[in-house]
C-alpha positions as CSV (number, residue, x, y, z in Angstrom):
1,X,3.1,26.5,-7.0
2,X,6.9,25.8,-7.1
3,X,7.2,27.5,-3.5
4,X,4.0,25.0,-2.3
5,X,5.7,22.1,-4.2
6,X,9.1,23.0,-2.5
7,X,7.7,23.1,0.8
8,X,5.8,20.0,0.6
9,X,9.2,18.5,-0.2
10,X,10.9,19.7,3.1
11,X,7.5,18.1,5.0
12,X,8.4,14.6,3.1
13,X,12.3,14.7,3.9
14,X,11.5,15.5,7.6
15,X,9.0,12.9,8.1
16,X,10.5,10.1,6.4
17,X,13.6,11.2,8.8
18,X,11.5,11.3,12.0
19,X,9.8,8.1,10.7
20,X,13.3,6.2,10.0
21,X,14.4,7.4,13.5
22,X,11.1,5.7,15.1
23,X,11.3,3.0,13.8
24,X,15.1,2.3,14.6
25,X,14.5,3.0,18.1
26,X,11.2,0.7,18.0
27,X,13.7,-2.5,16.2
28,X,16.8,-1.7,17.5
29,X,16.4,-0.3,21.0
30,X,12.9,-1.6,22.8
31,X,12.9,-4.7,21.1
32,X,14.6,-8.0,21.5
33,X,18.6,-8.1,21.2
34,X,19.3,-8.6,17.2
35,X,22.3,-10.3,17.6
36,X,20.4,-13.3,20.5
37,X,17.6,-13.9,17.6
38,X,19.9,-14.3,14.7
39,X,22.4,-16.6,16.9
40,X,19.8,-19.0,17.9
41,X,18.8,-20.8,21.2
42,X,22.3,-22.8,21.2
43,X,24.2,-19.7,21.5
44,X,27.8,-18.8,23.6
45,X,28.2,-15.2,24.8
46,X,30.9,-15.1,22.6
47,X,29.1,-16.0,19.5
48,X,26.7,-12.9,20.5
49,X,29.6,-10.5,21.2
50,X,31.0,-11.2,18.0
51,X,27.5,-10.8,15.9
52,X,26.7,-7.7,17.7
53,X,30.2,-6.8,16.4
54,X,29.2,-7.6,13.0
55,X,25.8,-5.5,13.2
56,X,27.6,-2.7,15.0
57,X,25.4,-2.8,17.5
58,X,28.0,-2.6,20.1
59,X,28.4,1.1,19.0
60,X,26.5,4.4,20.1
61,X,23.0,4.7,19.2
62,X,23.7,7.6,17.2
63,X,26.6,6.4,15.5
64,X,24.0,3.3,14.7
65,X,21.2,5.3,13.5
66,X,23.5,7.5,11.6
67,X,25.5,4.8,9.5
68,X,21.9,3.7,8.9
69,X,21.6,6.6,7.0
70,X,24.4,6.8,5.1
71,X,24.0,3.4,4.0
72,X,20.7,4.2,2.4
73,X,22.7,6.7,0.5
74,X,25.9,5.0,0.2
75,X,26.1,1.9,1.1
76,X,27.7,0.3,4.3
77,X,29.7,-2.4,5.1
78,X,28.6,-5.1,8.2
79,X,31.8,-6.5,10.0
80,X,35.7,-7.0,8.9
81,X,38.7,-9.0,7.6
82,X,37.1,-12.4,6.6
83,X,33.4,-11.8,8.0
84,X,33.1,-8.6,5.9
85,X,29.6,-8.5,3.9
86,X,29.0,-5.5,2.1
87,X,25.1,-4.0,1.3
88,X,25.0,-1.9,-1.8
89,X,23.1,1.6,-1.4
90,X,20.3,1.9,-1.1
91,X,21.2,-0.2,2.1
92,X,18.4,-1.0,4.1
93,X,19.5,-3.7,6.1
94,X,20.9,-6.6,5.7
95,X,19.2,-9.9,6.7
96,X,22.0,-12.5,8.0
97,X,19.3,-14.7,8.3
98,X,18.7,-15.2,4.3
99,X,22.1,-13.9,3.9
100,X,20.5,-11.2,1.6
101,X,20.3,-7.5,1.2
102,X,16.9,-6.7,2.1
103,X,16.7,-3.9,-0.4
104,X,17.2,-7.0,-3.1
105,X,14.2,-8.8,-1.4
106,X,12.0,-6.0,-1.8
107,X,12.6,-5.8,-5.2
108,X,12.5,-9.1,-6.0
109,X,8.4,-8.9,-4.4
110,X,7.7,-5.4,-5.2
111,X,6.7,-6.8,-8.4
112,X,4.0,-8.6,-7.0
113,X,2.4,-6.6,-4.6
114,X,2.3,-3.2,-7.3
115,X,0.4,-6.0,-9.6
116,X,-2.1,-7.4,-7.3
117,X,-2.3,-3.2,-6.2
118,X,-2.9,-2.0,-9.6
119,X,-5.7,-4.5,-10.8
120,X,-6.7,-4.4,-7.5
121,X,-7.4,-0.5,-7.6
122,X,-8.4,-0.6,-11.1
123,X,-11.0,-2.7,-10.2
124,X,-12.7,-0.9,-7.5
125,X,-12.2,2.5,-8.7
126,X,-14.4,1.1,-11.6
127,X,-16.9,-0.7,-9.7
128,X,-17.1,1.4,-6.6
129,X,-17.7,4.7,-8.6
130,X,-19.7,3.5,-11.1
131,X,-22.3,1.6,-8.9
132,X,-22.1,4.9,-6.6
133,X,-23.1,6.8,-9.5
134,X,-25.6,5.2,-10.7
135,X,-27.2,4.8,-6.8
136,X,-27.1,8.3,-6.5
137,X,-29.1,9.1,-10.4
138,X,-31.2,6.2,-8.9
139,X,-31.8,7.2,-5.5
140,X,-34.4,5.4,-3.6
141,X,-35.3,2.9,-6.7
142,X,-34.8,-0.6,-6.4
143,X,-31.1,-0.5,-7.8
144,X,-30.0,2.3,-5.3
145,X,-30.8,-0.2,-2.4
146,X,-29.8,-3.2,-4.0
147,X,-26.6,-1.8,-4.4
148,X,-26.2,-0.2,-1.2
149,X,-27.4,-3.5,0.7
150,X,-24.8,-5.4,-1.7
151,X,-21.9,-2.3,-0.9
152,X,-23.0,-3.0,3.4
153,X,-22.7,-6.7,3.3
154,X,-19.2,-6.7,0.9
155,X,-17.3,-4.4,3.5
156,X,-18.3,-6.7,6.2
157,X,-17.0,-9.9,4.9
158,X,-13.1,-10.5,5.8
159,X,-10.4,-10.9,2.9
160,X,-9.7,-13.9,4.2
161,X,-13.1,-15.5,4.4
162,X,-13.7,-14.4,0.9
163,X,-10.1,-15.3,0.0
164,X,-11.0,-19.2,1.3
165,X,-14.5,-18.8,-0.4
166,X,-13.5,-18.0,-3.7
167,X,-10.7,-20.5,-4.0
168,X,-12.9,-23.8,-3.2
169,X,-16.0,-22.2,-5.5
170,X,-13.4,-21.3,-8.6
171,X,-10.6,-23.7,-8.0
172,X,-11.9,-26.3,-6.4
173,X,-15.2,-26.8,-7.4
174,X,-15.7,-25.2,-10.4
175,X,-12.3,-25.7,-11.6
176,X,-12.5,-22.3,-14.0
177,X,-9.1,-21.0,-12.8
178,X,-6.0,-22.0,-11.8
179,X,-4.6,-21.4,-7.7
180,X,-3.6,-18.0,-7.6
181,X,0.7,-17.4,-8.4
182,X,3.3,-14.8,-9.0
183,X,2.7,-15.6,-12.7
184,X,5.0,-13.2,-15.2
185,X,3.2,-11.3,-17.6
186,X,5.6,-12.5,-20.0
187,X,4.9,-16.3,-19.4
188,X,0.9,-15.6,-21.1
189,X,-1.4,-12.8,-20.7
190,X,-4.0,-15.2,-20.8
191,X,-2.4,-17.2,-17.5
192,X,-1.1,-14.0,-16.1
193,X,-4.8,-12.8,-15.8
194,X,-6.1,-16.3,-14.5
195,X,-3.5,-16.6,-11.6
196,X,-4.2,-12.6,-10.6
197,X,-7.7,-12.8,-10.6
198,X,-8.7,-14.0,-7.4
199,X,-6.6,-12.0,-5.0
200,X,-7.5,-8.4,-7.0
201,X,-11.1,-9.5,-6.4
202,X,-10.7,-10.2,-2.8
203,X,-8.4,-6.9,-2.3
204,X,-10.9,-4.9,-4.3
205,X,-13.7,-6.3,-3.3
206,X,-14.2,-3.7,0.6
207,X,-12.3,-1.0,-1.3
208,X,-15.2,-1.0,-3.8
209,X,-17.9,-1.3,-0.9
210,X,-16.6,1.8,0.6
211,X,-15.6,3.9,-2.6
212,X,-19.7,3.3,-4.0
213,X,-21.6,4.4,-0.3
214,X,-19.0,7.6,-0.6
215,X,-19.2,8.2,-4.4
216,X,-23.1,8.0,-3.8
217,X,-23.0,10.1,-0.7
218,X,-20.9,12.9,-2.7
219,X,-23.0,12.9,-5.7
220,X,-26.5,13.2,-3.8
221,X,-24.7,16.3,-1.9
222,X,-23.3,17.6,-5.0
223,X,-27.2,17.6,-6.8
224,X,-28.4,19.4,-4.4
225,X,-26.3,22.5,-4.6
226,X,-27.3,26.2,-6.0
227,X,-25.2,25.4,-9.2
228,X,-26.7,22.3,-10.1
229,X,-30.0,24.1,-10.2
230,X,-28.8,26.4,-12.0
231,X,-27.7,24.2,-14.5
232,X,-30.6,22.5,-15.2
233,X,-32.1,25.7,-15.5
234,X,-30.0,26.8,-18.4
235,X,-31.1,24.3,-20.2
236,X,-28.4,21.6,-19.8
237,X,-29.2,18.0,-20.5
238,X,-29.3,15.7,-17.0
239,X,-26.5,14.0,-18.7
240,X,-24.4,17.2,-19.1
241,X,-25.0,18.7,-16.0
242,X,-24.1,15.4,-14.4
243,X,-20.4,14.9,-16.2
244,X,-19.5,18.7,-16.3
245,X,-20.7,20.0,-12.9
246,X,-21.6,17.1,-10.8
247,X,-18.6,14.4,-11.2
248,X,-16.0,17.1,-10.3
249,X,-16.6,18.0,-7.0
250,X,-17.9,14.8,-5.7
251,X,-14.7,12.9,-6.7
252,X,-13.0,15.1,-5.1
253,X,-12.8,13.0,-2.1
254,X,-12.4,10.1,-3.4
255,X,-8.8,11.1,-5.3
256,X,-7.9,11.5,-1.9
257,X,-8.3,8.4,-0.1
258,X,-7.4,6.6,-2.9
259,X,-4.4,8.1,-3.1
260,X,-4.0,6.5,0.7
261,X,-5.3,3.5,0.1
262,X,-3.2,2.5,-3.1
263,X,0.1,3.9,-1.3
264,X,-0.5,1.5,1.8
265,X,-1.3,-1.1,-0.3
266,X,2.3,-0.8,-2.7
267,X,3.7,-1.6,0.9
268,X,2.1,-5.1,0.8
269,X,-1.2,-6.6,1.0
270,X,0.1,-8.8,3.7
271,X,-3.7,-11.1,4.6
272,X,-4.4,-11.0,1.0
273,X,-0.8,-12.2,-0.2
274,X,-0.5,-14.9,2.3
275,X,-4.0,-16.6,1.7
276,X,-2.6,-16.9,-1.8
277,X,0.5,-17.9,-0.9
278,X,1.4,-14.9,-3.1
279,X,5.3,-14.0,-2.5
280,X,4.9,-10.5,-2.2
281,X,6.3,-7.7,0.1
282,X,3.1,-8.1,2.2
283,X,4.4,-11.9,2.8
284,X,7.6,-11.1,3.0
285,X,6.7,-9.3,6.0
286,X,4.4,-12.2,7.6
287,X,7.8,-14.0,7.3
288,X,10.0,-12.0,8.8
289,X,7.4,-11.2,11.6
290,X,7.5,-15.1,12.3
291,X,11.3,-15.3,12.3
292,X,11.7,-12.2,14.1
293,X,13.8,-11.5,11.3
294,X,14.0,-7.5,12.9
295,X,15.7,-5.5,9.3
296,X,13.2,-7.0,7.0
297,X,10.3,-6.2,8.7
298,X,11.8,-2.7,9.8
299,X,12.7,-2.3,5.6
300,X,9.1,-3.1,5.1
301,X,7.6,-0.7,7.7
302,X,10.0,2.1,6.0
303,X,8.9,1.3,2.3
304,X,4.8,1.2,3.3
305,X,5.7,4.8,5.2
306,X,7.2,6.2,2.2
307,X,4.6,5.2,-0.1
308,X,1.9,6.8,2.3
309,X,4.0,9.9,2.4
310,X,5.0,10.7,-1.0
311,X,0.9,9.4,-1.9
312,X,-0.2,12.1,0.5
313,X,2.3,14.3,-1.8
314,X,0.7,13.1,-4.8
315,X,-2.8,13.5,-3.9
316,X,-2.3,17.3,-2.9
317,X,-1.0,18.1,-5.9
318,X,-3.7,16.5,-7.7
319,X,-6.5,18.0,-5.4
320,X,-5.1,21.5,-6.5
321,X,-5.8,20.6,-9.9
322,X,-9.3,19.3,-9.5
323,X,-10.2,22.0,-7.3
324,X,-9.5,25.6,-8.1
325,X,-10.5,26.6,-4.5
326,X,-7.4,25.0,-3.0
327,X,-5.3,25.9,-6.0
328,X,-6.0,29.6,-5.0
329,X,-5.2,28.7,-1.5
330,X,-1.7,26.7,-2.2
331,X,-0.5,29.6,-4.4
């Protein structure tokens, strides 16, 4: 297990490196010059000269890309003399725009978006595997297609359809719950649960769709299986056989795309945050993206790439412990 852990470690350096170099040639090399979008439409050529000094873009591409990396590790510095700013490792930009590290504004949202992810996928693991489970004990009553009609028609509606939806019913109409905000747990449970409501519904609400027609789909395969028989056959209860034998292998699959999904969404949930006005990373983002502002949104696409890869990580290491067929295999 150590030498499978240790290789899977070498796999997450090298992408994250090969991801870090993509996307610095997709921010800094294809797209727009940095330096013209932070100077502005009333700019001088030497006003650009001197900001692409600043940004030391007027060096090498790999003398850029590799003082990128350093200052993840160490820090960098962004000009000289009177203009010097200086970003703190870990250094993922700085945004001259704000005038802000970006590694400070992602950790002044993370906050957000890892508490509208959590309920979020507390919600739908719950919902989505229970109503899966009980569709596929149920299969073919009236519950199984209730459900199943209910799972085909939530995955269709948009987030943001539902997003407007449920404000004007709850807020508006009904008035049983206050507009959605980055509320501190701290400042009331009560309140914190109120204003967080809402946008884990909406986020949860396809996750849950999809995660009950799987969970369903595994545990009607799983049934039907030699072993299954021959539990029942021994004698086990349905209730038994169905926890100790069944559950297992048809969750399987579902640890691992939830391990996907959850690590994409601790990068953001950037249609659900900005319904809500919700000042997440996923917002953060749909900023940037409308002021161009090129190291926040290149920050961003970083952080969502590491949370996929070190999930992917996470979920293999799990799926060794929930099925011995692969441990065998990783040893």
């Amino acid at each position: 297990m150590a030498r499978y852990l240790a290789g899977r470690f070498a796999g997450v350096v090298l992408i994250l490196f090969l991801i870090c170099l993509f996307t610095f040639v997709i921010f800094f090399t294809l797209q727009p010059d940095p330096a013209v979008m932070i100077c502005g439409k009333t700019c001088t050529p030497e006003r650009i000269d001197q900001i692409r000094n600043v940004l030391g873009l007027d060096r090498p591409f790999f003398a850029q890309f590799w003082t990128f990396l350093i200052g993840i590790f160490a820090g960098r510095d962004y000009g000289s003399g009177a203009n010097l700013v200086h970003c703190a490792a870990p250094c993922l930009g700085y945004s001259f725009q704000t005038s802000q590290s970006v590694w400070e504004m992602v950790v002044d949202r993370l906050p957000v978006s890892a508490t509208v992810a959590i309920g979020a996928a507390v919600l739908w693991l719950l919902v989505g595997i229970v109503a899966g489970l009980v569709s596929a004990v149920k299969e073919g009553t009236w519950w199984d297609r209730t459900a199943m009609g209910l799972a085909l028609g939530g995955s269709s509606i948009p987030n943001y359809v539902l997003a407007l939806a449920l404000q004007y019913v709850l807020v508006v109409w009904l008035q049983i719950l206050p507009f959605p905000s980055a509320v501190a747990f701290s400042d009331g449970p009560v309140l914190w649960f109120q204003s967080y409501l809402m946008p884990w519904v909406v986020l949860a609400t396809g996750y849950a769709c999809l995660y009950a027609r799987l969970t369903r789909a595994n545990v009607i395969d799983t049934l039907a299986e030699n072993f299954m028989r021959t539990a029942r056959a021994k004698g086990l209860s349905p209730a038994l056989t169905l926890r100790r034998h069944a559950l297992r292998p048809a969750l399987t699959p579902i640890a691992t795309i939830f391990g996907m999904d959850f690590a994409a969404l601790l990068g953001g949930a950037l249609i659900t945050e900005t319904v809500f006005g919700l000042n997440g990373v996923g917002k953060m983002a749909a900023d940037s993206i409308a002021k161009n502002d090129q190291p926040v949104i290149m920050a961003v696409t970083l952080l969502a790439a590491f949370f996929v890869v070190v999930g992917n990580v996470v979920v293999d290491i799990v799926y060794t412990r929930l099925d011995p067929r692969v441990r065998i295999t990783a040893k």
